[in-house]
C-alpha positions in Angstrom: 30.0 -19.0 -16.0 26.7 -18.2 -15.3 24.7 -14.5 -16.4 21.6 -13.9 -14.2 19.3 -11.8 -15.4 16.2 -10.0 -14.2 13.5 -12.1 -13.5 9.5 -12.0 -14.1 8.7 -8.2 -12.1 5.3 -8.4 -13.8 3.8 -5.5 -15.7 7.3 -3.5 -14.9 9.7 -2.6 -17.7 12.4 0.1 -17.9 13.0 0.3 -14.0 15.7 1.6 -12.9 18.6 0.8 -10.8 18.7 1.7 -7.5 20.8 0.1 -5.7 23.4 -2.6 -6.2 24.4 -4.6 -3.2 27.2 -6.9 -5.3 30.8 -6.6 -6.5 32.9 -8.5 -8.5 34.9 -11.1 -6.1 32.0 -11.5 -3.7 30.5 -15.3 -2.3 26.8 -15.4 -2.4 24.8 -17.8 -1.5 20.9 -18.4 -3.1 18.7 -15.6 -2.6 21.4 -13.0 -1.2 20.1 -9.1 -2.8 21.8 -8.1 -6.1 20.3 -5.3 -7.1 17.4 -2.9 -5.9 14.6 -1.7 -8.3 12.1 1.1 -7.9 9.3 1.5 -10.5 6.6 4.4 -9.0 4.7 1.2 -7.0 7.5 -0.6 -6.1 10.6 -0.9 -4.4 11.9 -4.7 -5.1 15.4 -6.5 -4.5 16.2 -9.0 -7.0 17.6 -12.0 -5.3 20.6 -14.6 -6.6 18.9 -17.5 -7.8 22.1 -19.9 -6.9 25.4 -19.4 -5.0 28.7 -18.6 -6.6 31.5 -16.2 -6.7 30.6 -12.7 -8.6 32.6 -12.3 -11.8 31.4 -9.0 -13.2 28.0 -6.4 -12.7 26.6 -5.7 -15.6 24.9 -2.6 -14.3 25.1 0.3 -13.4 23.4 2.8 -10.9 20.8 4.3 -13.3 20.6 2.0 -15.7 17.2 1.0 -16.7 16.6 -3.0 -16.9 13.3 -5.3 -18.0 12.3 -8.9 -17.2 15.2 -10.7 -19.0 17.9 -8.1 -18.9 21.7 -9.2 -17.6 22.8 -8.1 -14.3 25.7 -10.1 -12.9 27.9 -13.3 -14.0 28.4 -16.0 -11.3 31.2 -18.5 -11.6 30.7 -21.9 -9.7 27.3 -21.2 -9.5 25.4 -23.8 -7.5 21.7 -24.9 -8.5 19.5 -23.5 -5.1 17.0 -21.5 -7.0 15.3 -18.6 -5.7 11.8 -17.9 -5.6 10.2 -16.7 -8.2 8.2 -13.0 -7.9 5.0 -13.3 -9.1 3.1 -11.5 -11.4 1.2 -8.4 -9.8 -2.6 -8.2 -10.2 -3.3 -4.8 -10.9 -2.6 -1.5 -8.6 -3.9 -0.9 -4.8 -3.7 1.3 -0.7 -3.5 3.2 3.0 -3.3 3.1 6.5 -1.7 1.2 10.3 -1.4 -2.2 11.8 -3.7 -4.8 10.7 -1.3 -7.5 10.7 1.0 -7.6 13.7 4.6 -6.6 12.5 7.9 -6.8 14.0 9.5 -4.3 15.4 12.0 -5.3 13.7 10.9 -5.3 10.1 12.7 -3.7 7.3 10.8 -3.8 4.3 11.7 -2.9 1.3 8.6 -2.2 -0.8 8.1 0.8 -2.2 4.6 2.6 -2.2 1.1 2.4 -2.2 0.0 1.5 -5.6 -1.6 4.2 -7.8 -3.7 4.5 -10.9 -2.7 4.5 -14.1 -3.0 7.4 -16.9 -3.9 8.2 -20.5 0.1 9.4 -21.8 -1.0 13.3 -22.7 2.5 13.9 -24.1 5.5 11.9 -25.7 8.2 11.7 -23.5 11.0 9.6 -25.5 14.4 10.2 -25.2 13.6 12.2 -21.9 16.0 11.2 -19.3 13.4 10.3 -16.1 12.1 7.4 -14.2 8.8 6.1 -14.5 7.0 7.9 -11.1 8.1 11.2 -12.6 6.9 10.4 -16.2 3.8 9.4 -14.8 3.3 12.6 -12.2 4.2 14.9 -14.9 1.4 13.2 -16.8 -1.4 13.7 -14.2 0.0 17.4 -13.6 -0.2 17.9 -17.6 2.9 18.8 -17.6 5.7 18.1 -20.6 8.9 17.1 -19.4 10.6 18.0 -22.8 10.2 21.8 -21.0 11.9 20.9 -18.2 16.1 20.9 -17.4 17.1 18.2 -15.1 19.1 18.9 -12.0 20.2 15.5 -11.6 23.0 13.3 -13.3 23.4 13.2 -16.9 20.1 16.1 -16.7 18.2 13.6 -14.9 14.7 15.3 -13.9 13.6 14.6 -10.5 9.9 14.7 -9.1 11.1 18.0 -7.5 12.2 19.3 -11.2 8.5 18.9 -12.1 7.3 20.8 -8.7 9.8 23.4 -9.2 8.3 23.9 -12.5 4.9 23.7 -11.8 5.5 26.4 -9.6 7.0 28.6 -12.2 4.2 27.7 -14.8 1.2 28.5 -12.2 2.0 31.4 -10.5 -0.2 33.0 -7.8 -3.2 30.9 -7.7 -6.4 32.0 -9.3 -9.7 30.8 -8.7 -8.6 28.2 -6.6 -7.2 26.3 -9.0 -3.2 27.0 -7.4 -2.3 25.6 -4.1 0.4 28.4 -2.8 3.8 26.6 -1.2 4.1 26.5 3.0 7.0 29.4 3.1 10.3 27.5 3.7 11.8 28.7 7.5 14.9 29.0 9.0 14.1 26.8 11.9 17.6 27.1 13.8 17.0 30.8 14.7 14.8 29.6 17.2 16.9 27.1 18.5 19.1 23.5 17.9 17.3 21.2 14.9 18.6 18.4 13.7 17.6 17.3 10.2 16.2 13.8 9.6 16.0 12.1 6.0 12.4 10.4 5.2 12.4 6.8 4.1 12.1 5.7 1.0 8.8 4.6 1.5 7.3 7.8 2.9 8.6 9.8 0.2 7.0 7.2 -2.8 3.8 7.5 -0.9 3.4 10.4 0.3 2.4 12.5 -3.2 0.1 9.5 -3.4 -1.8 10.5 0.0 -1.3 14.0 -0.8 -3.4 13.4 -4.8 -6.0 11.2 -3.1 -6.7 13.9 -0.6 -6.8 17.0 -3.1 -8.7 15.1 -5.4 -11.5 13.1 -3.1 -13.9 14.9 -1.1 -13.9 12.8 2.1 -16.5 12.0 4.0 -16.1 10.0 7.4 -19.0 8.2 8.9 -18.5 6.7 12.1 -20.5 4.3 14.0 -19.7 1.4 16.5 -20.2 -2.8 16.7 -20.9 -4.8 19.4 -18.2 -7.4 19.5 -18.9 -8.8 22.5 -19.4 -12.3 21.1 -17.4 -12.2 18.5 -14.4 -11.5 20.5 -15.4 -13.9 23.0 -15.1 -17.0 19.6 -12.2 -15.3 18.6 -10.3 -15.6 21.7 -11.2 -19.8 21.3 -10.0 -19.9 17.9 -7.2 -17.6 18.8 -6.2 -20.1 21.5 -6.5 -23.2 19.2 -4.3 -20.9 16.6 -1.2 -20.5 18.5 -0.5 -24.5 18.9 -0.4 -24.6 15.1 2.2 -21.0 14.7 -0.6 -18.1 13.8 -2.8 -15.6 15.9 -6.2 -15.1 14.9 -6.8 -11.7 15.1 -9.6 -9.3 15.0 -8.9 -7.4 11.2 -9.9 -11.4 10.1 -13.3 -10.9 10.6 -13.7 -7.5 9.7 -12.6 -8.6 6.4 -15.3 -11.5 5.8 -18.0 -8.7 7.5 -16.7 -6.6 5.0 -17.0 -8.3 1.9 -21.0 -9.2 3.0 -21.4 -5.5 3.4 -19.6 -4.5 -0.1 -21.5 -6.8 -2.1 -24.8 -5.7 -0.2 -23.6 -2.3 -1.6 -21.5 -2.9 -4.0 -20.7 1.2 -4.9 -17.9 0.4 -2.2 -16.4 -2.1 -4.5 -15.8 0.2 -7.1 -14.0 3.0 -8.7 -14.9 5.8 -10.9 -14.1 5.6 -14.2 -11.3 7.8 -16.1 -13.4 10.3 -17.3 -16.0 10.1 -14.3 -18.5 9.8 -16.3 -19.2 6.1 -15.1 -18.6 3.6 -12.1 -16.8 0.2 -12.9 -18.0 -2.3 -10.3 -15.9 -5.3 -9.6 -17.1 -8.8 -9.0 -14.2 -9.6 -6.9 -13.1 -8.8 -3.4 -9.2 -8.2 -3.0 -8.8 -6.3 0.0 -6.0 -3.9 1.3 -4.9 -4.4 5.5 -2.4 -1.5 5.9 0.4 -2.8 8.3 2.6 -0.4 9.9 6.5 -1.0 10.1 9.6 0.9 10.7 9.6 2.6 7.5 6.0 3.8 7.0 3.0 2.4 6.3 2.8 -0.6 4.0 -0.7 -2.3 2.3 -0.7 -5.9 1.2 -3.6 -7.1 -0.7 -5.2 -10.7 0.6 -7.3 -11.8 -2.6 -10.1 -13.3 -3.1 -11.3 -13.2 0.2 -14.8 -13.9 -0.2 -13.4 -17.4 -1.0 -11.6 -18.0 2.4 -12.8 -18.7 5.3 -11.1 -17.3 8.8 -8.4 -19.2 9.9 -6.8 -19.3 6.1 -7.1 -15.4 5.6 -5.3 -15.4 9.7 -3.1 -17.6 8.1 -2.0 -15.7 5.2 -2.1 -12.5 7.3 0.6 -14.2 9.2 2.7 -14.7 6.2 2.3 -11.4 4.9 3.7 -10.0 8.3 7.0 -12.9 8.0 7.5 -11.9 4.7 7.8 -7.9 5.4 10.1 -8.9 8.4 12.1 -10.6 5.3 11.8 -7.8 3.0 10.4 -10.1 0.1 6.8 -8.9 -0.4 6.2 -8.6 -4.5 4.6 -6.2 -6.6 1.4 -8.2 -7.1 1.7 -8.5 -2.8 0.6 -4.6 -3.0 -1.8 -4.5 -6.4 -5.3 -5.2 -7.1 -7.3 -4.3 -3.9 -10.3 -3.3 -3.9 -11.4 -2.1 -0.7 -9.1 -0.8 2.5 -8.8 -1.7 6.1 -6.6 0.3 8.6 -6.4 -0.8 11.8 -5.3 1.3 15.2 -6.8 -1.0 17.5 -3.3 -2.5 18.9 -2.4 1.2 19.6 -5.4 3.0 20.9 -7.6 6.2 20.1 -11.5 7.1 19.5 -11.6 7.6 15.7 -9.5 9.0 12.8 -10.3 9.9 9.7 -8.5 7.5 7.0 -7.7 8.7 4.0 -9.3 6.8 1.0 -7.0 4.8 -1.0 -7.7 6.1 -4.8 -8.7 4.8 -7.0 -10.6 2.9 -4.4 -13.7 5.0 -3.4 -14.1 4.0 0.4 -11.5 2.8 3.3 -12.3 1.2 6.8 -10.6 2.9 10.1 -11.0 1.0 13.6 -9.4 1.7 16.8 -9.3 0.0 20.6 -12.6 -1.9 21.4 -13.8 -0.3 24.9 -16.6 -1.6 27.4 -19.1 0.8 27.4 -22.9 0.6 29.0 -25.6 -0.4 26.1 -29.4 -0.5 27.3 -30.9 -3.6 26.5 -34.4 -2.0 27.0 -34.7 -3.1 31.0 -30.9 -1.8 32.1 -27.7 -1.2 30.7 -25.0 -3.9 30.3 -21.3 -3.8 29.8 -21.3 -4.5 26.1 -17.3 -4.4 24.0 -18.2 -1.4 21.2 -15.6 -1.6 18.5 -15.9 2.2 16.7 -15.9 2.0 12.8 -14.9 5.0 11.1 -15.8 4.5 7.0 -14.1 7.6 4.9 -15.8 7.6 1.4 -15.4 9.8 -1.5 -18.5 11.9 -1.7 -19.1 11.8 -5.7 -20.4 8.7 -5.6 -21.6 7.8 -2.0 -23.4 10.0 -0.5 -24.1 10.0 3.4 -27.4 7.9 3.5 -25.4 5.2 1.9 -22.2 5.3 3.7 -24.4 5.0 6.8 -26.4 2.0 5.6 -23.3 0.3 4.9 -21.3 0.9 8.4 -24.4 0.1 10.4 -25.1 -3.6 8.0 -21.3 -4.0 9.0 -21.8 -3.5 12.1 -24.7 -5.7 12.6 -22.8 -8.4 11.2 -20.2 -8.2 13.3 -22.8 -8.3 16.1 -23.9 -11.5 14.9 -20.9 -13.6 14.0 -23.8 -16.3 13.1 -23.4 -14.1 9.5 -20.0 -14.6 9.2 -19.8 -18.7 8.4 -22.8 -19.1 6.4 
């Protein structure tokens, strides 16, 4: 008999249960799903680290488990271990296809990352999960006041809401934000109600905090990427022999981190009580992928250190391992610095919303030919548009646009991006 028990989730503890995918009696085989965890970044399976025949589930829906805490017993357990999940990096985020992913893709990640807070109030013995603890936290709200409406008194994220609502009132000096009135939409005709994912509703009140709480700013410019499409289509070419694409989001990503450590108030974030910036000396950067579910945003680290074909590489394996629903916490945490890419879909320009507590975010769309004059006529030049959102308490528009336009020269001149 064999007890397997949670294995290293990194910086997680006290996560609870969602999910259990075993019963006693079933054959698995080596990395079938057990269990499902959410913490408030994460959604993560924990797979069987060798085959055997399920003798009892330790767990329950609910119950709250740590690195090292018993979830099933196997009998004739084989020896095929599983892979190991990494430990995460620190927390990252936001917003469409940079690497190319299956239609087909299920992941099973949670939400974009967000940042950690001071504990205002003691919340022991209150029965919550760790998302709500932590949004009742940044709403200064004390969850000892509140009465769950779940199992067992349970509070919910919607328990806080509810009673935020209560506890504010009508708003006053701007400080309330008054509740859309609910409708009865099928007076006006047939409706048909349709569940979010998972995924939209863990990251959603992320979006919706970054965007009350940043004042965006979106600069746009565009790149002439004539040439550089033109050596990307050779390497591309080369590429698909050896089973990976080389893709544009690539070299925006090595443009990128010349232009961030040019100005390297992009490669930052405020600190807790605003009162300083903490600059980081390394470049970890976010490429939000779109899949079924929402909108997912693996961090490729240390890219400053890699050259093109290894960070088209690893961009490739990020995409397989979404399609197998195995991306790990510290595959989401640590970025620094955002790209969100709609050029495999189309559009002008959008404005991206900036991934706190990063301070800027990089939007692209479709390339298009369009007439540049070269000081005797125009030519048909490829003009890839850049839209840069940035949060306006510590960039201010000058520097926002000396930092699209470097970017954009550099992608201008691919000579920049190998030396």
């Amino acid at each position: 008999m064999t007890t397997v028990n949670v294995p290293d989730i990194g910086d997680f503890s006290n996560v609870p249960v969602i999910e259990i995918h075993v019963k006693p009696g079933d054959t698995i085989k080596a990395d079938d799903p057990l269990v499902s965890l959410e913490s408030d970044k994460a959604t993560m399976e924990v797979p069987a680290p060798m085959a055997g025949v399920v003798a009892e589930v330790l767990v329950k829906l609910g119950d709250k488990v740590s690195q090292g805490s018993a979830l099933i017993t196997l009998q004739g357990a084989g020896t095929s271990p599983a892979p190991k999940t990494q430990k995460p990096a620190q927390a990252a985020p936001a917003t469409t296809p940079a690497a190319s992913a299956s239609p087909q893709s299920q992941s099973r990640i949670g939400a974009l990352p967000v940042v950690g807070v001071v504990p205002l109030v003691d919340f022991d013995g209150v029965h919550a999960s760790p998302s709500v603890r932590r949004l009742a936290r940044e709403l200064d709200i004390d969850l000892n006041q509140i009465k769950g409406s779940g199992e067992n008194g349970r509070i919910s994220k919607d328990d806080v809401k509810s009673h935020l609502g209560r506890a504010s009132g009508p708003p006053a000096g701007g400080t309330g934000i008054p509740e859309i009135p609910a409708q009865d939409f099928s007076k006006f005709g047939p409706v048909e109600t349709k569940a979010l994912s998972r995924l939209k509703k863990l990251s959603g009140p992320h979006l919706h905090r970054a965007w009350l709480n940043i004042p965006h700013v979106t600069h746009t410019d565009d790149a002439d990427i004539t040439d550089l499409e033109s050596y990307r289509k050779t390497l591309d070419n080369a590429a698909k022999d050896k089973g990976f694409r080389v893709t544009m989001i690539a070299f925006l990503m090595k443009a990128s981190v010349l232009a961030l450590k040019e100005f390297p108030e992009f490669n930052a974030s405020l600190s807790p009580d605003k009162g300083s910036l903490i600059l980081k000396r390394y470049y970890h950067l976010g490429v939000a992928v779109d899949t079924p579910d929402g909108l997912v945003v693996p961090v490729i680290k240390d890219v400053d250190r890699k050259g093109i074909l290894e960070l088209s590489q690893e961009l490739g394996a990020v995409s397989k391992k979404m399609r197998d629903g195995k991306i790990a916490p510290s595959d989401i945490q640590g970025a620094t610095f955002s790209i969100s890419s709609l050029g495999g879909i189309g559009g002008t320009n959008f404005t991206p919303i900036v991934n706190a507590p990063e301070l800027a975010i990089l939007g692209v769309v479709r390339s298009t030919i369009k007439p540049v004059w070269d000081g005797k006529a125009f030519q048909p030049r490829l003009m890839l548009p850049l839209c840069l959102s940035y949060d306006h308490r510590v960039i201010d528009g000058a520097l926002a646009a000396r930092f699209t336009r470097r970017l954009a020269d550099v992608l201008a001149d691919m000579r920049q991006l190998v030396l």
